[in-house]
mmCIF file of the N, C-alpha and C atoms, coordinates in Angstrom:
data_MODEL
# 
_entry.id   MODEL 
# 
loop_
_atom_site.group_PDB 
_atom_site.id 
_atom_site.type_symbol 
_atom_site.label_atom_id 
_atom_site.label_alt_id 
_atom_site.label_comp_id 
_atom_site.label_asym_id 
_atom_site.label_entity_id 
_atom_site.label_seq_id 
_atom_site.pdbx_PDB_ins_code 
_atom_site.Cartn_x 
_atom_site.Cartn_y 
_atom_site.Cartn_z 
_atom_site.occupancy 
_atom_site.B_iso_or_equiv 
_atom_site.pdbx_formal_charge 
_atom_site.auth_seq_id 
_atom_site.auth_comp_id 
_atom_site.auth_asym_id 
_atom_site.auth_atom_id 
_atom_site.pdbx_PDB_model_num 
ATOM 1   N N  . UNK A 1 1  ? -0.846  13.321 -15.384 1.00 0.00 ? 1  UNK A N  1 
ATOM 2   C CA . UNK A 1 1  ? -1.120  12.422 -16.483 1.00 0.00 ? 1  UNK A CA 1 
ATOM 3   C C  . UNK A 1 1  ? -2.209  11.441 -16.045 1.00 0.00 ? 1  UNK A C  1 
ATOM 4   N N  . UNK A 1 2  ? -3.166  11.087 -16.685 1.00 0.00 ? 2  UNK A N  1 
ATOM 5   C CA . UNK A 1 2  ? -4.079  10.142 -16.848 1.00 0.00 ? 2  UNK A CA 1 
ATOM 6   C C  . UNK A 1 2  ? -3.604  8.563  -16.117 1.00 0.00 ? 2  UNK A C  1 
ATOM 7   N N  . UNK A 1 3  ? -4.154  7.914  -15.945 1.00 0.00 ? 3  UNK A N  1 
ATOM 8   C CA . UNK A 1 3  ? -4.164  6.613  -15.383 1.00 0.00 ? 3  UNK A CA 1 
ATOM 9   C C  . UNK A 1 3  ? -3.553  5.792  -17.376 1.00 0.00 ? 3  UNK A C  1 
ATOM 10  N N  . UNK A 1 4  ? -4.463  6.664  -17.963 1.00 0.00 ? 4  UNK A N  1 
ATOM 11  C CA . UNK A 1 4  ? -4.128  5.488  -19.438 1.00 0.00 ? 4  UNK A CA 1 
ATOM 12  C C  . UNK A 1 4  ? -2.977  6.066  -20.208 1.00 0.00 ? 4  UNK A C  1 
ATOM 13  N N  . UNK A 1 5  ? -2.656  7.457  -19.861 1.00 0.00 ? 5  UNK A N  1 
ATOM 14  C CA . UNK A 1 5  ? -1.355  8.203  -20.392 1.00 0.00 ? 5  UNK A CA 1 
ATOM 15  C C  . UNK A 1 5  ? -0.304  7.460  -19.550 1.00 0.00 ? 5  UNK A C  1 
ATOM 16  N N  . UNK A 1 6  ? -0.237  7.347  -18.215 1.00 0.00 ? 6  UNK A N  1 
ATOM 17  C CA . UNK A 1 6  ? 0.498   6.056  -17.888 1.00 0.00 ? 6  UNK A CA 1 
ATOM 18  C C  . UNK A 1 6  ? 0.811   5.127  -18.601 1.00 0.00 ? 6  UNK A C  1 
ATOM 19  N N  . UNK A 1 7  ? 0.248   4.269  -18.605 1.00 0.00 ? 7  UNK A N  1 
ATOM 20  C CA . UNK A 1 7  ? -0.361  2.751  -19.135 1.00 0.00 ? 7  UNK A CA 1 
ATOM 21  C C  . UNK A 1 7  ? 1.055   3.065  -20.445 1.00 0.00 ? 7  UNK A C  1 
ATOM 22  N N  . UNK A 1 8  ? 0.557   4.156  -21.461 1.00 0.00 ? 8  UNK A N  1 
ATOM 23  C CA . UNK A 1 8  ? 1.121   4.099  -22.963 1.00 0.00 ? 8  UNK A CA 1 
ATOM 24  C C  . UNK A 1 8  ? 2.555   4.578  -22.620 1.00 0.00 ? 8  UNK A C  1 
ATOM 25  N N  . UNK A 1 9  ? 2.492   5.469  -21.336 1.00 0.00 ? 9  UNK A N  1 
ATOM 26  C CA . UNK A 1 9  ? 4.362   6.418  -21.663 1.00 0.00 ? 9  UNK A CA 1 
ATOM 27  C C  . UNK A 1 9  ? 5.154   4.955  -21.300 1.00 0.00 ? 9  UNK A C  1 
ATOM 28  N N  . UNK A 1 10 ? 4.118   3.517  -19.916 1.00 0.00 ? 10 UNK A N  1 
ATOM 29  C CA . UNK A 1 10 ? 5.019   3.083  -19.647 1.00 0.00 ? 10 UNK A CA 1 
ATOM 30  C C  . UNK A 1 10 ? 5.155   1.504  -20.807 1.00 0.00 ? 10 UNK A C  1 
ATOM 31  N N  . UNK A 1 11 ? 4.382   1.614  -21.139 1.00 0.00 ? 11 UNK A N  1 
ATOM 32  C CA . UNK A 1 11 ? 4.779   0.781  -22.982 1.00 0.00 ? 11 UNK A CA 1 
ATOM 33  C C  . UNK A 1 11 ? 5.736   1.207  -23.977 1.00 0.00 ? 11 UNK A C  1 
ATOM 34  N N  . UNK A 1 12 ? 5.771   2.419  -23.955 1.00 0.00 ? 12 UNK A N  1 
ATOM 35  C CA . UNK A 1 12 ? 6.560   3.085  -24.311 1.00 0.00 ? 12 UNK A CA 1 
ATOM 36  C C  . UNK A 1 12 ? 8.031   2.578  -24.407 1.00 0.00 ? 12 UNK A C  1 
ATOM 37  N N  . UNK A 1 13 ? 8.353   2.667  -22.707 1.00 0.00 ? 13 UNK A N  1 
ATOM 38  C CA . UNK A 1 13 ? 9.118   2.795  -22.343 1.00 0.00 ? 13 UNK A CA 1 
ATOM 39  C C  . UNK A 1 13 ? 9.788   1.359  -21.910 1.00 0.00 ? 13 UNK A C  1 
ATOM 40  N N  . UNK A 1 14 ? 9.162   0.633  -22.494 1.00 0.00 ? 14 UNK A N  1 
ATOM 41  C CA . UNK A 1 14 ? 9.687   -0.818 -22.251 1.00 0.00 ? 14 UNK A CA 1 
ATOM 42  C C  . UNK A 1 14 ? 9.945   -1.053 -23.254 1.00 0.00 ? 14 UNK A C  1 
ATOM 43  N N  . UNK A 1 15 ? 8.999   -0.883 -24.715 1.00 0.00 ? 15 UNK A N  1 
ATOM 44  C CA . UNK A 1 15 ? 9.156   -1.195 -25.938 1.00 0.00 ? 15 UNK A CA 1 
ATOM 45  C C  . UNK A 1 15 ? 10.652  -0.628 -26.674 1.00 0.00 ? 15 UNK A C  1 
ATOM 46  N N  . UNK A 1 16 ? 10.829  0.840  -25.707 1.00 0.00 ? 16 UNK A N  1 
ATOM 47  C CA . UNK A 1 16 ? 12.880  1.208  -26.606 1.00 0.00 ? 16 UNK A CA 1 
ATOM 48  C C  . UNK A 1 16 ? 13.753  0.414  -25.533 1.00 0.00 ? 16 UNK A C  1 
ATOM 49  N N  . UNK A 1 17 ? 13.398  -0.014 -24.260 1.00 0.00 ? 17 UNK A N  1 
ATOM 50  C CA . UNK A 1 17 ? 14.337  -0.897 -23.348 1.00 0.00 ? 17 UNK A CA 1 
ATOM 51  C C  . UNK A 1 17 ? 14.395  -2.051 -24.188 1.00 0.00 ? 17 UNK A C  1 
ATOM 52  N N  . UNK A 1 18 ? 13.729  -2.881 -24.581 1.00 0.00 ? 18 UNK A N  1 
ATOM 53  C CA . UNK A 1 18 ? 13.559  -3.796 -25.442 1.00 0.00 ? 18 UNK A CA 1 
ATOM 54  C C  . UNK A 1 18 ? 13.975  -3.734 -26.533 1.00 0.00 ? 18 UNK A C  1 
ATOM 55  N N  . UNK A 1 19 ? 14.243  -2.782 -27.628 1.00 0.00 ? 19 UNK A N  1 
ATOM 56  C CA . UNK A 1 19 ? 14.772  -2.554 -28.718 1.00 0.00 ? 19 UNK A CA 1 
ATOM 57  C C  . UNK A 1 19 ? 15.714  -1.927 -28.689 1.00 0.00 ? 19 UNK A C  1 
ATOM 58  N N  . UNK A 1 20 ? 16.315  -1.608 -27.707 1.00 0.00 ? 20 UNK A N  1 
ATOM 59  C CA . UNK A 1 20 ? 17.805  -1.446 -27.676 1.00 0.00 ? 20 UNK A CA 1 
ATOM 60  C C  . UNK A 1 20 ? 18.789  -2.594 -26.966 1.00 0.00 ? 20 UNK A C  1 
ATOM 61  N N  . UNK A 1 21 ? 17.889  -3.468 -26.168 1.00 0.00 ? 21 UNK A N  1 
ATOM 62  C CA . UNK A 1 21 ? 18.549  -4.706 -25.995 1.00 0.00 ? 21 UNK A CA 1 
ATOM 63  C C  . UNK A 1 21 ? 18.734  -5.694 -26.852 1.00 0.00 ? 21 UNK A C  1 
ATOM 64  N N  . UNK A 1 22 ? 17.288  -5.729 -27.776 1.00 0.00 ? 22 UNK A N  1 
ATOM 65  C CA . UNK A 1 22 ? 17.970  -6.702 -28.656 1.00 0.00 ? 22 UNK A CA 1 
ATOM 66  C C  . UNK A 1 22 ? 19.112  -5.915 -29.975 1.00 0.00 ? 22 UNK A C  1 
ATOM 67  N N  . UNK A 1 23 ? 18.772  -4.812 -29.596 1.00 0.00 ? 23 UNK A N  1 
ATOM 68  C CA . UNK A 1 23 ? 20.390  -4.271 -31.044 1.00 0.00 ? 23 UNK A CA 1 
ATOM 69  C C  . UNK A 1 23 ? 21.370  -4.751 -30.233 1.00 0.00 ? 23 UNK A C  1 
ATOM 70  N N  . UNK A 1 24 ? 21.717  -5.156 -28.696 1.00 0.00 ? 24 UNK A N  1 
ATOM 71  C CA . UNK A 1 24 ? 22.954  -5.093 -28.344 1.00 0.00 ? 24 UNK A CA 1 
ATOM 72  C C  . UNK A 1 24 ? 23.172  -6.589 -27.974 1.00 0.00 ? 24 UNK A C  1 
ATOM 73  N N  . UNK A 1 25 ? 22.252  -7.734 -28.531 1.00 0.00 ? 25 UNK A N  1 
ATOM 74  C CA . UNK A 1 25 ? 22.572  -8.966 -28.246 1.00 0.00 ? 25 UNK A CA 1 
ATOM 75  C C  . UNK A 1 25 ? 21.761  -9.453 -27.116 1.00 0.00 ? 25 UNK A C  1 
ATOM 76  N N  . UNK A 1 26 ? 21.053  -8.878 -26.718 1.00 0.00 ? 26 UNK A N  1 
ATOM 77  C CA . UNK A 1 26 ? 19.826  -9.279 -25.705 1.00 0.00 ? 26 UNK A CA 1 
ATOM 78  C C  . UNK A 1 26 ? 20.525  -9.069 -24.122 1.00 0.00 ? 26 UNK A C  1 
ATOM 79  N N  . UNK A 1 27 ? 21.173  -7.753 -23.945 1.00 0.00 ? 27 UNK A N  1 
ATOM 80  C CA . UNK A 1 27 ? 21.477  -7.751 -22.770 1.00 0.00 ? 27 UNK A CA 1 
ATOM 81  C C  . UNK A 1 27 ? 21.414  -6.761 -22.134 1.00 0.00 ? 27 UNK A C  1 
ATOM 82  N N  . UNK A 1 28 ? 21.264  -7.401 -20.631 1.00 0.00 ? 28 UNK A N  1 
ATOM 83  C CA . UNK A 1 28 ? 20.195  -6.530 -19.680 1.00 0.00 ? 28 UNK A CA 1 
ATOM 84  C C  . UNK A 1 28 ? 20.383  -4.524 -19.663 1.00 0.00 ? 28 UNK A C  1 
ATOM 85  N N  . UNK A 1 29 ? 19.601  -4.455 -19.073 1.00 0.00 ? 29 UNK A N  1 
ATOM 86  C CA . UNK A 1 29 ? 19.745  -2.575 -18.999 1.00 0.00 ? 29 UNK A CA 1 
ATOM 87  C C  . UNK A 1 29 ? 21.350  -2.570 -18.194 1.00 0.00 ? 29 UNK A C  1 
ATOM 88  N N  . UNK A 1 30 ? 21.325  -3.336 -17.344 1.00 0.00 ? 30 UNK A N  1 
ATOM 89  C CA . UNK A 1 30 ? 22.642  -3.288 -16.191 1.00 0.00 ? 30 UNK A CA 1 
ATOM 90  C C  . UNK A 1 30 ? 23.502  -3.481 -16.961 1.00 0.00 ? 30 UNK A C  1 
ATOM 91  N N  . UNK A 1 31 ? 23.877  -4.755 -17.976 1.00 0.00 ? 31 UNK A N  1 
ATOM 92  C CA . UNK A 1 31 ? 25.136  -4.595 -18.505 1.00 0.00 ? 31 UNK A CA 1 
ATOM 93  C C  . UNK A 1 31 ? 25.298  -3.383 -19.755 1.00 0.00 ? 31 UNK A C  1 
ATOM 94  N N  . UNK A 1 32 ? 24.584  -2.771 -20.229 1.00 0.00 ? 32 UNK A N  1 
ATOM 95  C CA . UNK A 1 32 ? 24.727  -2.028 -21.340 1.00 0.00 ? 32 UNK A CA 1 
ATOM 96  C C  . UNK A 1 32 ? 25.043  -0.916 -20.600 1.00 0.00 ? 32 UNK A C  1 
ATOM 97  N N  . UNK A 1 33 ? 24.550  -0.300 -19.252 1.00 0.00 ? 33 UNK A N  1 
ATOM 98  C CA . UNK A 1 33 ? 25.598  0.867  -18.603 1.00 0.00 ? 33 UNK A CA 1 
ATOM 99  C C  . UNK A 1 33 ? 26.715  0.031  -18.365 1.00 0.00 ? 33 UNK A C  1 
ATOM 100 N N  . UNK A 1 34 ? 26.959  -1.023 -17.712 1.00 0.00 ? 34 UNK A N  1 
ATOM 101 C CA . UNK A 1 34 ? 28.595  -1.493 -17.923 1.00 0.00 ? 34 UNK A CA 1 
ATOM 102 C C  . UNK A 1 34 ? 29.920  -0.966 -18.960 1.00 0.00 ? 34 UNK A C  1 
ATOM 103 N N  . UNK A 1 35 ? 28.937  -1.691 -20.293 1.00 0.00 ? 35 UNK A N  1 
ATOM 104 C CA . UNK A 1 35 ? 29.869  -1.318 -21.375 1.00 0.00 ? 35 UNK A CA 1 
ATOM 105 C C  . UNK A 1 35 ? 29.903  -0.018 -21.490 1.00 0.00 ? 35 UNK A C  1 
ATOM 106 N N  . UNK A 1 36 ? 28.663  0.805  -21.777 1.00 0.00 ? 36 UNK A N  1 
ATOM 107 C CA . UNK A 1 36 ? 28.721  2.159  -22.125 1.00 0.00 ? 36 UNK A CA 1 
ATOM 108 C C  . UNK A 1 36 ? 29.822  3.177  -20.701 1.00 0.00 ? 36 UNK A C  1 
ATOM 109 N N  . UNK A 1 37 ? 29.017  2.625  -19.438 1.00 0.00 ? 37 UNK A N  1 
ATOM 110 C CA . UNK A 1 37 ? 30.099  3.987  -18.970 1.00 0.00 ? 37 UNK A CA 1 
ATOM 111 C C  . UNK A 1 37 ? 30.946  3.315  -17.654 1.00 0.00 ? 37 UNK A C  1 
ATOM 112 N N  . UNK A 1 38 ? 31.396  1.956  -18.036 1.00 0.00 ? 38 UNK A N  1 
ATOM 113 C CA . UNK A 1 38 ? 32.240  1.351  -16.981 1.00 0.00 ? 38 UNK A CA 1 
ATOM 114 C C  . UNK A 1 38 ? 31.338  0.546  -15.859 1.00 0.00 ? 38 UNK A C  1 
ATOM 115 N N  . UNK A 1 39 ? 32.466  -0.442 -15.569 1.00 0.00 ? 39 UNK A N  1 
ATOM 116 C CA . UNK A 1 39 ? 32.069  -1.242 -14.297 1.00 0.00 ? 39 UNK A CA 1 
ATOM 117 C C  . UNK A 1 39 ? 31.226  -0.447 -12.938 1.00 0.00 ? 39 UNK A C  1 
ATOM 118 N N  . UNK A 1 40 ? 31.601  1.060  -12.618 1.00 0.00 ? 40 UNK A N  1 
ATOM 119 C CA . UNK A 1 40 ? 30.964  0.743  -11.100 1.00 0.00 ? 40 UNK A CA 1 
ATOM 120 C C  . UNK A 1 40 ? 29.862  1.226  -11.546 1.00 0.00 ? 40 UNK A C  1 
ATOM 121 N N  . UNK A 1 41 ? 29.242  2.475  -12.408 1.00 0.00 ? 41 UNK A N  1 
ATOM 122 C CA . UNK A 1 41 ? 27.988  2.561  -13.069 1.00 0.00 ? 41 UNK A CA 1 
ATOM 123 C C  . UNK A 1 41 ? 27.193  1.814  -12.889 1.00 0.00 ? 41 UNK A C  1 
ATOM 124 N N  . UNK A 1 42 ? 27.844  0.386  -13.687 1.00 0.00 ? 42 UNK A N  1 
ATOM 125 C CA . UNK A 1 42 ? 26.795  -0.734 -14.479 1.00 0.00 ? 42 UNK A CA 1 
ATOM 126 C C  . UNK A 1 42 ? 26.770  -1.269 -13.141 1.00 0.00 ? 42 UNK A C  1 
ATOM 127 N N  . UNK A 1 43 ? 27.241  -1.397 -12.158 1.00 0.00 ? 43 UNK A N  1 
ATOM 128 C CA . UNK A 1 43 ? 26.933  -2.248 -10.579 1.00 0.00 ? 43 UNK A CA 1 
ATOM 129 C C  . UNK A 1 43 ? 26.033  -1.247 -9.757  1.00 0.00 ? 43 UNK A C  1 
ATOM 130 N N  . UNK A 1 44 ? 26.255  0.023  -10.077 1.00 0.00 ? 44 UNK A N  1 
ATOM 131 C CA . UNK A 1 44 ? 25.273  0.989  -9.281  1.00 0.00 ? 44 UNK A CA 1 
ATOM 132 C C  . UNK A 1 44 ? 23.685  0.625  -10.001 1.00 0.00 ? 44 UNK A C  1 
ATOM 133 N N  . UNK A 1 45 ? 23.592  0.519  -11.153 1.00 0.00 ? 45 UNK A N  1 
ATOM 134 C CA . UNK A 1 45 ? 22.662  0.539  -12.226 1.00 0.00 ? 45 UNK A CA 1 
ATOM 135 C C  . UNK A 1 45 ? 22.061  -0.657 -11.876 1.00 0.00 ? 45 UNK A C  1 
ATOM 136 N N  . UNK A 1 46 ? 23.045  -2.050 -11.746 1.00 0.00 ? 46 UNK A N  1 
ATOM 137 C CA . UNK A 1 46 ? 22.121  -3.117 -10.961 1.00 0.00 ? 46 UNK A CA 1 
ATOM 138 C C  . UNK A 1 46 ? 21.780  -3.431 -9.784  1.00 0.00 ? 46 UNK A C  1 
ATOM 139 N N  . UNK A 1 47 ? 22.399  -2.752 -8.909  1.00 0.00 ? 47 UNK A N  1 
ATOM 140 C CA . UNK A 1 47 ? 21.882  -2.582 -8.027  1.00 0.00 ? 47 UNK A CA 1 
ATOM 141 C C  . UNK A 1 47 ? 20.173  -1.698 -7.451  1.00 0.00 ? 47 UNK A C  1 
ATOM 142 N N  . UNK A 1 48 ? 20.542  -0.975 -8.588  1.00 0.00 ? 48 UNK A N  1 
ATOM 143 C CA . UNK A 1 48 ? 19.100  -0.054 -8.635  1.00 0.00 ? 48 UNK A CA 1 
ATOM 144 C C  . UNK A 1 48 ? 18.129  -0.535 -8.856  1.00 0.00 ? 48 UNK A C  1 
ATOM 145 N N  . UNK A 1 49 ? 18.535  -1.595 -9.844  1.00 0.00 ? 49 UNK A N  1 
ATOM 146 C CA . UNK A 1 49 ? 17.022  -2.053 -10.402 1.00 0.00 ? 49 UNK A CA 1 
ATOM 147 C C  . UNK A 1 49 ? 16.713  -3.324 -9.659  1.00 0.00 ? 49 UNK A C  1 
ATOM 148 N N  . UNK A 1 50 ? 17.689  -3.371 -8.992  1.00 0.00 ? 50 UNK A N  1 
ATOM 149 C CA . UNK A 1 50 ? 16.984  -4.893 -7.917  1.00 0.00 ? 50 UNK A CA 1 
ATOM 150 C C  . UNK A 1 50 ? 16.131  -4.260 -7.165  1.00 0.00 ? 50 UNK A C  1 
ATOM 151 N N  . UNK A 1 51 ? 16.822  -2.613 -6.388  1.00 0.00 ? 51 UNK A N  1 
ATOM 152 C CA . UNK A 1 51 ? 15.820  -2.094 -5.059  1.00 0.00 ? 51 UNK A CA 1 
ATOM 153 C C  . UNK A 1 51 ? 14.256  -1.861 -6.157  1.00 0.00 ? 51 UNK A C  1 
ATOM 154 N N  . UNK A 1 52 ? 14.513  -1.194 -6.896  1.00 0.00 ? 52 UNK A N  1 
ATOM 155 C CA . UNK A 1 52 ? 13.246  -0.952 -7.608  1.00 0.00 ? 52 UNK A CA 1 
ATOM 156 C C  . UNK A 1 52 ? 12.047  -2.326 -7.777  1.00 0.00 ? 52 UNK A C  1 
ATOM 157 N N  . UNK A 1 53 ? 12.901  -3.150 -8.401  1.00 0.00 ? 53 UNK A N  1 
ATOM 158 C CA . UNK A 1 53 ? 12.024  -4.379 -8.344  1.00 0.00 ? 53 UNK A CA 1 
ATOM 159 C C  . UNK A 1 53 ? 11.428  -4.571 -6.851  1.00 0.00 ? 53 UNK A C  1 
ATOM 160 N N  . UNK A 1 54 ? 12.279  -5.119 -5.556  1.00 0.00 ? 54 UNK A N  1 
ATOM 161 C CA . UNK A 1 54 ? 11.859  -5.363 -4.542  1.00 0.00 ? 54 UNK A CA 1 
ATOM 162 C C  . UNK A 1 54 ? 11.409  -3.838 -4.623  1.00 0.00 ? 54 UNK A C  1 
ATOM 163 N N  . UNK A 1 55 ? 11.035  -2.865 -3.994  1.00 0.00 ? 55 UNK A N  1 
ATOM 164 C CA . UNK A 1 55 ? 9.750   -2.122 -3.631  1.00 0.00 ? 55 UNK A CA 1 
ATOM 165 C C  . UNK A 1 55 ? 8.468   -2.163 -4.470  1.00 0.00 ? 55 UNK A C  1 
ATOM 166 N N  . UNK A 1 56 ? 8.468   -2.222 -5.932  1.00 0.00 ? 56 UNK A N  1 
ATOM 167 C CA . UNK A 1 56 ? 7.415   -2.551 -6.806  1.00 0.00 ? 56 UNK A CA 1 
ATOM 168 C C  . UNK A 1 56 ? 6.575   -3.883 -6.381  1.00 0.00 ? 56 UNK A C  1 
ATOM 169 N N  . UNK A 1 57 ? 7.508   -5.204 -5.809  1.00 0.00 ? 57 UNK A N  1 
ATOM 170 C CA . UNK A 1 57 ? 6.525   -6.242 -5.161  1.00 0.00 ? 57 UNK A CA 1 
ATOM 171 C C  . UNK A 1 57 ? 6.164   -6.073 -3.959  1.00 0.00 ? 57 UNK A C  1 
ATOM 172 N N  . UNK A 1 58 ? 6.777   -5.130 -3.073  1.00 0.00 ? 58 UNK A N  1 
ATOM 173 C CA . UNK A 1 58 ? 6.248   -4.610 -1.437  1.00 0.00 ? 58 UNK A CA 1 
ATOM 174 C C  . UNK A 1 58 ? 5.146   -4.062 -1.828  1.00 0.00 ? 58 UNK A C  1 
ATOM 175 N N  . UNK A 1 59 ? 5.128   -2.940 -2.821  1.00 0.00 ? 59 UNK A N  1 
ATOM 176 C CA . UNK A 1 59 ? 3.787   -2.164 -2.950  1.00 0.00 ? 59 UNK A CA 1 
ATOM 177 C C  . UNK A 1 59 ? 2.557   -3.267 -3.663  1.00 0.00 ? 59 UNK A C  1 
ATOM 178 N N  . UNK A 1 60 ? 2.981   -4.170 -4.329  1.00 0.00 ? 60 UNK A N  1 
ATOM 179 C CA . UNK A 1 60 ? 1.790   -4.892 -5.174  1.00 0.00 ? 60 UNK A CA 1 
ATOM 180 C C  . UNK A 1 60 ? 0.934   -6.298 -3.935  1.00 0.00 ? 60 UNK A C  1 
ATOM 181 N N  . UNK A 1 61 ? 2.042   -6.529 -2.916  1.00 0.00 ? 61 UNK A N  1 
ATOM 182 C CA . UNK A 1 61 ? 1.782   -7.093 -1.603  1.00 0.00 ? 61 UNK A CA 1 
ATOM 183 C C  . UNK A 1 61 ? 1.153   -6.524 -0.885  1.00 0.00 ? 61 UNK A C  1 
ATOM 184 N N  . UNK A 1 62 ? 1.385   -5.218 -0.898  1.00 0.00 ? 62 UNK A N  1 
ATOM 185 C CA . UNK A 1 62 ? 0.310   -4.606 0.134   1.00 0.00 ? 62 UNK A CA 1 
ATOM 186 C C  . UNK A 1 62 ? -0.891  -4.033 -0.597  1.00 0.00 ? 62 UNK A C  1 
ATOM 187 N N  . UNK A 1 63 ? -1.238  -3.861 -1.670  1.00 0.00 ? 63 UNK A N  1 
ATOM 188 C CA . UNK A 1 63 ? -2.071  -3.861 -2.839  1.00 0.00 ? 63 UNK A CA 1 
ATOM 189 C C  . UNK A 1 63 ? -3.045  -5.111 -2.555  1.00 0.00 ? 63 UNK A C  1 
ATOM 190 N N  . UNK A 1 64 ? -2.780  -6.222 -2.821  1.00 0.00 ? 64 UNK A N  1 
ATOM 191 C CA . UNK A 1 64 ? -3.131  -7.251 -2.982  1.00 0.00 ? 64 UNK A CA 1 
ATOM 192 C C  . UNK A 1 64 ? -3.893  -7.653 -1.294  1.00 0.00 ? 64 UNK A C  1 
ATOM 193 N N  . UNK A 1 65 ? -2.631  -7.150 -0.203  1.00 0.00 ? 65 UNK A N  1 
ATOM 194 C CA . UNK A 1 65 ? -3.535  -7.701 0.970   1.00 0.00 ? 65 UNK A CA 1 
ATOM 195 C C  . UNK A 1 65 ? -4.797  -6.853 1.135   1.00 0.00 ? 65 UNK A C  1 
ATOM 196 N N  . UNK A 1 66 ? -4.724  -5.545 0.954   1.00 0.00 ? 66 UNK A N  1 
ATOM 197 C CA . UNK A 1 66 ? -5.905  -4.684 1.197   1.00 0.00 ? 66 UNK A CA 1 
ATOM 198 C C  . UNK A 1 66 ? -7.358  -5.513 0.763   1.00 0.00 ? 66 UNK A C  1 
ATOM 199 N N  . UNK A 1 67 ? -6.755  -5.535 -0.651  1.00 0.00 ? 67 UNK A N  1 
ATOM 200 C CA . UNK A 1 67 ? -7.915  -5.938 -1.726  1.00 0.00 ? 67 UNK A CA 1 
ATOM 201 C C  . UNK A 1 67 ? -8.453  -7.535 -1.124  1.00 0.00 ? 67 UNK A C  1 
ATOM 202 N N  . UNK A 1 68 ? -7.415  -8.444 -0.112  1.00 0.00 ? 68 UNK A N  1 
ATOM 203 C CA . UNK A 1 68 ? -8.247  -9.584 0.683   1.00 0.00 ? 68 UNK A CA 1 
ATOM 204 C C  . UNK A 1 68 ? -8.778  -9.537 1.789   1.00 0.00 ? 68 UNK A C  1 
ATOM 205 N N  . UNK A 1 69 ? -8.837  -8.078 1.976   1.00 0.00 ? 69 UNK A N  1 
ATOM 206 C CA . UNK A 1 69 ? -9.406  -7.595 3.681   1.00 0.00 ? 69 UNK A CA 1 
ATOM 207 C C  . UNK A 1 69 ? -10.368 -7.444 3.013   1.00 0.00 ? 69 UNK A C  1 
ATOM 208 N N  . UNK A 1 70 ? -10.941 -7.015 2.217   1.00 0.00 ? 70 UNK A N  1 
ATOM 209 C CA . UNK A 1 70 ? -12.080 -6.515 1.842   1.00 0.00 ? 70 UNK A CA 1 
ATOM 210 C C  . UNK A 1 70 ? -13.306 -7.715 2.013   1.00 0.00 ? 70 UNK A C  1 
# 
């Protein structure tokens, strides 16, 4: 896929995360696996998206230092 087919699948893909949170009262991806398929799910599920977050700012850190070596 394209650099800009990116860009749109991942708009996309925030825009139904977003519209299915606010149908459910504005709450997070983690608690809506809670309700939907139980407690350890919804703790596996937040747990996931913390590691995801922390590696997404490791990679944008080392992104960023390259680009001040320059």
């Amino acid at each position: 896929m394209d650099p800009g087919g990116c860009g749109v699948a991942g708009a996309v893909q925030d825009f139904i995360v977003l519209f299915v949170s606010m149908r459910r009262d504005g709450r997070s991806l983690g608690e809506m696996i809670k309700i939907e398929l139980g407690p350890i799910p919804g703790s596996l599920a937040l747990v996931g998206v913390l590691a995801i977050m922390i590696i997404i700012l490791a990679v944008l850190s080392l992104i960023r230092r390259e680009g001040a070596d320059r």
